[in-house]
C-alpha positions in Angstrom: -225.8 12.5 37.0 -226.9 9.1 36.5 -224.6 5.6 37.0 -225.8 2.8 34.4 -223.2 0.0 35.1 -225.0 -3.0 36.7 -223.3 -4.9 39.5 -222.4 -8.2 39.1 -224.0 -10.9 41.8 -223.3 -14.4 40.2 -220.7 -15.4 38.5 -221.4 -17.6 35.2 -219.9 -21.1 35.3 -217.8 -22.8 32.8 -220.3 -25.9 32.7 -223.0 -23.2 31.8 -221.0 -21.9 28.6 -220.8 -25.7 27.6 -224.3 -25.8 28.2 -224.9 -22.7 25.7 -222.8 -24.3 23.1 -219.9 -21.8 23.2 -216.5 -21.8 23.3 -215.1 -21.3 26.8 -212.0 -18.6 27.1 -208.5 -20.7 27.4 -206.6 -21.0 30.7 -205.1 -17.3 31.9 -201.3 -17.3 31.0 -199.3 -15.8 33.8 -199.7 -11.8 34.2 -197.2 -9.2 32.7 -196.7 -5.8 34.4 -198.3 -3.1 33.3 -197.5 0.6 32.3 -196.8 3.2 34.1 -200.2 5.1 34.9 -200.6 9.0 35.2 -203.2 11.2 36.4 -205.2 14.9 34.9 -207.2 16.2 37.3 -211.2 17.7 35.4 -214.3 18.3 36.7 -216.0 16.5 39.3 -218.2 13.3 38.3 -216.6 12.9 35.0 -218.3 10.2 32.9 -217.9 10.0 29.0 -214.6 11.3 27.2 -214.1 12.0 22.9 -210.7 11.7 21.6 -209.9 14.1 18.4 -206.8 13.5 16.8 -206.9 15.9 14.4 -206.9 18.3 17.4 -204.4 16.1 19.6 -207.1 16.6 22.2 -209.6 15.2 24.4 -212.9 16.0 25.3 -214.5 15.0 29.1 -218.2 15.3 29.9 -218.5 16.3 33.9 -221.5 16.8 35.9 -222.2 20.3 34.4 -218.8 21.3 32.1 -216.7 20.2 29.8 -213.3 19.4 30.0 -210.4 20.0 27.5 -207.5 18.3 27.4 -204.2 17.9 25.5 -202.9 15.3 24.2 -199.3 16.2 23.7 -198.9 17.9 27.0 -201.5 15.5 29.2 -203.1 19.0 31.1 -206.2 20.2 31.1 -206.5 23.2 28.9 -209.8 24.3 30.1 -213.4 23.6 31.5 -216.3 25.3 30.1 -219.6 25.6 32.2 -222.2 23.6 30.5 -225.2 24.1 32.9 -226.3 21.0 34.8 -224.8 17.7 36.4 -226.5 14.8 34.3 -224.5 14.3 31.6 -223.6 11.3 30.8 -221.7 10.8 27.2 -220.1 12.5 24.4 -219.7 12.3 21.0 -217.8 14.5 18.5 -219.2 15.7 15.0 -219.1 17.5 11.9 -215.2 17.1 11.6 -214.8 17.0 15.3 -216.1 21.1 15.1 -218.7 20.2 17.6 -219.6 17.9 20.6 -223.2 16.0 21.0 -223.7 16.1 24.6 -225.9 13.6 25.9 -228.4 14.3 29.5 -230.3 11.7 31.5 -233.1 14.5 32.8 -233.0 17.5 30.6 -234.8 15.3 27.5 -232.0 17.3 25.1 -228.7 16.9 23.4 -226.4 20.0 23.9 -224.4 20.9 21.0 -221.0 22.3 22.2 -218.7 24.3 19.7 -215.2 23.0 20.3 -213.5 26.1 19.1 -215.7 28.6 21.0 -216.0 26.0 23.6 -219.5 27.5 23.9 -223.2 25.6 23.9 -224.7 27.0 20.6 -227.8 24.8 20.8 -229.6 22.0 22.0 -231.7 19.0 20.0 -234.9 17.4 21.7 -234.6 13.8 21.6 -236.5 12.4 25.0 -235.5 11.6 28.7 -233.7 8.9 29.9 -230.2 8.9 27.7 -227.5 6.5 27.9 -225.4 7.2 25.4 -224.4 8.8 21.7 -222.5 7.9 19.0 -221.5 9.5 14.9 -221.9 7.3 11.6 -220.9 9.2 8.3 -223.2 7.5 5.9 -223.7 8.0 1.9 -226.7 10.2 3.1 -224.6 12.1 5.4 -223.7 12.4 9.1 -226.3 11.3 11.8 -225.6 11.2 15.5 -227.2 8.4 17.1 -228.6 9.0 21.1 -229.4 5.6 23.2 -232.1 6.1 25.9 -233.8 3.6 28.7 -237.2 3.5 29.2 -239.1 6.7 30.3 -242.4 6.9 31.9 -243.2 2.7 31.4 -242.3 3.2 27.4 -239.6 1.2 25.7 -236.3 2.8 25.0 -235.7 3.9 21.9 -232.7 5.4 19.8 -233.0 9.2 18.5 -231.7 10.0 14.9 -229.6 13.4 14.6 -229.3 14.7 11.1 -226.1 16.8 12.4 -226.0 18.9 9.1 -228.9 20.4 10.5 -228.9 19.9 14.1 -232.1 18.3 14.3 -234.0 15.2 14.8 -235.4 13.0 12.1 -235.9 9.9 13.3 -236.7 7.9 16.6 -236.1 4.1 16.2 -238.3 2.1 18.7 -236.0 -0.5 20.9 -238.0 -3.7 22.3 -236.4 -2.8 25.9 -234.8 0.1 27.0 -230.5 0.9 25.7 -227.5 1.3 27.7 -224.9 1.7 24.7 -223.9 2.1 21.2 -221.4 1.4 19.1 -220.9 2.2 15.2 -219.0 -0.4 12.9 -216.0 0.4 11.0 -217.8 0.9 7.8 -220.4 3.1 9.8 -223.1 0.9 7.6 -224.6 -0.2 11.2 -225.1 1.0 14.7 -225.1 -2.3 17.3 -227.7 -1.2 20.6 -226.6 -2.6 23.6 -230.0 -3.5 26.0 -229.8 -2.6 29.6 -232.0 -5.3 30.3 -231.2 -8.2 28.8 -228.3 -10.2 26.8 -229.5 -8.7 23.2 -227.9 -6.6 21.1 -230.0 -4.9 18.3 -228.4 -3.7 14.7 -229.8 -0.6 13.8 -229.0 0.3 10.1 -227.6 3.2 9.2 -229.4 3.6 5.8 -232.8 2.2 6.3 -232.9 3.7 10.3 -234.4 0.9 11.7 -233.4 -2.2 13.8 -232.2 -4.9 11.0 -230.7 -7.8 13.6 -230.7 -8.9 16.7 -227.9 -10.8 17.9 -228.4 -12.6 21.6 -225.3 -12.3 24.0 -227.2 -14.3 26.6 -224.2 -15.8 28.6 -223.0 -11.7 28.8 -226.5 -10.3 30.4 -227.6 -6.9 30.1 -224.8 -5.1 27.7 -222.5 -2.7 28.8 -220.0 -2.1 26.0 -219.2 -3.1 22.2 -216.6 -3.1 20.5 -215.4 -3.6 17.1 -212.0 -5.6 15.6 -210.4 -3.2 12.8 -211.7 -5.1 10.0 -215.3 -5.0 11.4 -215.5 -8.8 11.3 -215.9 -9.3 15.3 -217.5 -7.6 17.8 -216.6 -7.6 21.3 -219.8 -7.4 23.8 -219.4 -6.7 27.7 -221.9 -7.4 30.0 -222.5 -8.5 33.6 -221.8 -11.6 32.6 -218.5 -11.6 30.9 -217.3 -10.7 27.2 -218.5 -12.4 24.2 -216.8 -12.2 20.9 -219.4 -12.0 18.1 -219.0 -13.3 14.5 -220.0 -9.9 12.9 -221.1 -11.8 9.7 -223.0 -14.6 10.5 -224.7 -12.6 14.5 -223.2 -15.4 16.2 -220.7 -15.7 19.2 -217.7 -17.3 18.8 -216.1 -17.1 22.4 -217.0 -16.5 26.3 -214.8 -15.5 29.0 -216.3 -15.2 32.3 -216.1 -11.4 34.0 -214.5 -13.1 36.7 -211.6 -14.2 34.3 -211.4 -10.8 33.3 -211.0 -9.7 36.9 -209.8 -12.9 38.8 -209.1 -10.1 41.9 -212.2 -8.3 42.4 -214.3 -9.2 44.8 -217.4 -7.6 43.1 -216.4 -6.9 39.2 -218.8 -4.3 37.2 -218.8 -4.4 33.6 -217.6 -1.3 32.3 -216.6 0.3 28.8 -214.1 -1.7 26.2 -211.9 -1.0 23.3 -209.4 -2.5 21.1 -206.2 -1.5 20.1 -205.5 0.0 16.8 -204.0 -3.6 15.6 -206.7 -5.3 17.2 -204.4 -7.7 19.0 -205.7 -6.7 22.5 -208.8 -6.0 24.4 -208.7 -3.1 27.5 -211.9 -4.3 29.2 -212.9 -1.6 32.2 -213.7 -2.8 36.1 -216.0 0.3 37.2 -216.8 -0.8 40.3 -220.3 -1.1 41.8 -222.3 2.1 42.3 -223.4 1.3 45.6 -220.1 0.7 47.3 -217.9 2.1 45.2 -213.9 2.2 45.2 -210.9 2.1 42.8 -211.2 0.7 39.1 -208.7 -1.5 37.2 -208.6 -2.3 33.4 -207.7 -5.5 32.2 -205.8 -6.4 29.0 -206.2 -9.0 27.0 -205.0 -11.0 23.9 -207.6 -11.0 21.0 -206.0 -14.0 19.7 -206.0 -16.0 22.8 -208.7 -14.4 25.1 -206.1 -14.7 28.0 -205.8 -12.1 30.4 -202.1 -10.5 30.3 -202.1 -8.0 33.2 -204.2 -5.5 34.9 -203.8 -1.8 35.3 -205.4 -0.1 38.3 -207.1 3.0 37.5 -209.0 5.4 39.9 -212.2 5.2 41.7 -215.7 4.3 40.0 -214.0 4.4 36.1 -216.9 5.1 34.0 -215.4 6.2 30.6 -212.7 4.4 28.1 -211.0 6.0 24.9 -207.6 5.4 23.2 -206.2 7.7 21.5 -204.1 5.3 18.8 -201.8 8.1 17.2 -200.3 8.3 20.7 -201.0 4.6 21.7 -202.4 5.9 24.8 -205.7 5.3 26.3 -207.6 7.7 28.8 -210.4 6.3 32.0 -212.2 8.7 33.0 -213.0 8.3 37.2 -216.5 9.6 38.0 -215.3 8.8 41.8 -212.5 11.1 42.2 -212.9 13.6 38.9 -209.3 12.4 37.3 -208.6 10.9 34.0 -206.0 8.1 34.0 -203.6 7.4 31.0 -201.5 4.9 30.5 -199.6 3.6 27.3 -201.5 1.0 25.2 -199.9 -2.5 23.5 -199.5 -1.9 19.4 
C-alpha cells in the first residue's frame, strides 16, 4: 500500500498571494466546538471509502479487503478478502452494484460485486494508480483510474467503459496524477498533478484533456472539490486551498494550509469535500508519512473562507466522504485501521 500525500516544508506567505494576483483568505474568526466524534473499527491500512445511499452503506478499501459498513447502525457489517495490500481507492458503479477497486502494483482494477461482496473480475489499466472516479455521460457510464508515472513515462488516466468492464481509452497526462474529481454535471473530469500546481480537465465526451487550469500558489494537487452548482472548484495542495472560477479556469481565492491548520506543526494536504449546501468546506490534515500521528479536519465557511473549528480525527487520515442523507461524514485512518464520523454543518 502506497501513501501519496506530500508533506508540507514551507509555508506560502501572504505577500506571495499578493504577488500572484489573488485574493488572500480573510482574517480566521474565533473557533466553534466541534461535534462529537465516533469510532468503527475495519481492516488495517484503510485508505479510500464509497458512500451509497441507496444502500445506507459504506464501502472501505484496506490493504487486501474490503470493508462494509452501515450507515444507520455505524458497524461494520463485514470484510471480504480482496487479495493484496496496495489498494488505494474506490469508486462505486453501475447503480452502486459494483466497486472499481483501484491497486498501485498489480497494473489492474478489481471489480467487486457489492451484493456477493465477491471480486468477479479485474480490468488492465497500468501500474502506478492514484485514484478512480464514475461520470454517467450521454454515451454511458465510464470509470475514470488516475496513475503516476511508471517506468520514466508520464501518468496517464485509463477509461473504463463499465457496461462492459473494459478499457477503451487511455488519456496521456503531461506529468503523472494524484486525483480526480467529476463535476456535477459529470460533463468533465478535473486531474489533479502530483507534481505540480496544474489541474487538467479531461472531458467526458471527447476523452481527452480539454483545459488546464494552474493552482500554482496550491503546489502539487491533492484533492478537488466541487460547489453544488458546479460553478467553483475547491483545489488542495501542499500549499493551501484555492477556490477556482469553474467557468472562466481561474482562482478566485487562497488560503494558506497553515490557515487551514494554524496548530500543526507539519500540515499534509489531504482529501476535501463540501457540504450538501455548499456553505462549508471539511479540508483533511493527514499527517506526514514519515512521522506520522493523529489527523484533524478543519471546517470552513465557503462564504467567508474562515476557519470555524477543527475536529481531531485518528492517525494518518487518508480518506474523506460525507454521506449527506445523514449529514455525517466518514475519515478513514490508514494509521490505526478506524473510520471516524462525526455530524456535518447543513
Amino acid at each position: 500500500m502506497k501513501r501519496f500525500l506530500v508533506t508540507v516544508i514551507t509555508a506560502i506567505s501572504a505577500a506571495s498571494v499578493a504577488a500572484a494576483g489573488v485574493q488572500a483568505a480573510p482574517a480566521l474568526a474565533a473557533q466553534q466546538s466541534g461535534p462529537v466524534v465516533n469510532t468503527i473499527m475495519v481492516g488495517s491500512d484503510p485508505a479510500g471509502i464509497a458512500i451509497s445511499e441507496s444502500q445506507s452503506k459504506a464501502y472501505v478499501v484496506n490493504g487486501g479487503s474490503v470493508s462494509v459498513l452501515s450507515l444507520v447502525t455505524h458497524t461494520q457489517l463485514a470484510e471480504v478478502s480482496t487479495g493484496t495490500g496496495d489498494q488505494v481507492a474506490i469508486a462505486l458503479v453501475s447503480g452502486d452494484t459494483e466497486a472499481y477497486i483501484a491497486t498501485f502494483d498489480l497494473k489492474v482494477v478489481k471489480v467487486l460485486n457489492t451484493t456477493t461482496l465477491k471480486v468477479i473480475k479485474t480490468i488492465r489499466v497500468g501500474a502506478g494508480a492514484t485514484d478512480i472516479v464514475a461520470a454517467d455521460t450521454k454515451a454511458g457510464e465510464y470509470a475514470y483510474v488516475t496513475r503516476q508515472q511508471s517506468n520514466g513515462s508520464a501518468g496517464t488516466v485509463a477509461v473504463v467503459r463499465t457496461s462492459s468492464g473494459k478499457r477503451v481509452k487511455t488519456v496521456k497526462l503531461p506529468a503523472g496524477a494524484q486525483t480526480a474529481t467529476t463535476t456535477p454535471d459529470n460533463k468533465d473530469v478535473w486531474v489533479g498533478s502530483v507534481e505540480s500546481g496544474e489541474v487538467w480537465v479531461v472531458s467526458t465526451a471527447a476523452q481527452k484533456i480539454v483545459q488546464t487550469i494552474p493552482v500554482t500558489q496550491s503546489g502539487p494537487v491533492s484533492s478537488i472539490a466541487f460547489t453544488p452548482d458546479g460553478t467553483q472548484a475547491w483545489v488542495f495542495g501542499i500549499g493551501g486551498m484555492s477556490v477556482v472560477d469553474v467557468a472562466a479556469g481561474k482562482v478566485l481565492s487562497f488560503v494558506p494550509v497553515t490557515g487551514i491548520f494554524p496548530n500543526s506543526q507539519a500540515p499534509n494536504a489531504g482529501p476535501v469535500a463540501l457540504t450538501r449546501s455548499g456553505q462549508y468546506a471539511l479540508a483533511v490534515d493527514s499527517t506526514p508519512a514519515d512521522t506520522p500521528g493523529l489527523g484533524a479536519v478543519a471546517v470552513l465557511s465557503t462564504s467567508t473562507l474562515k476557519l470555524l473549528y477543527s475536529i481531531p480525527v485518528g492517525a494518518e487520515p487518508l480518506g474523506l466522504a460525507i454521506d449527506y442523507d445523514g449529514q455525517t461524514a466518514y475519515v478513514t485512518n490508514y494509521g490505526d485501521g478506524t473510520v471516524s464520523y462525526f455530524t456535518v454543518p447543513g
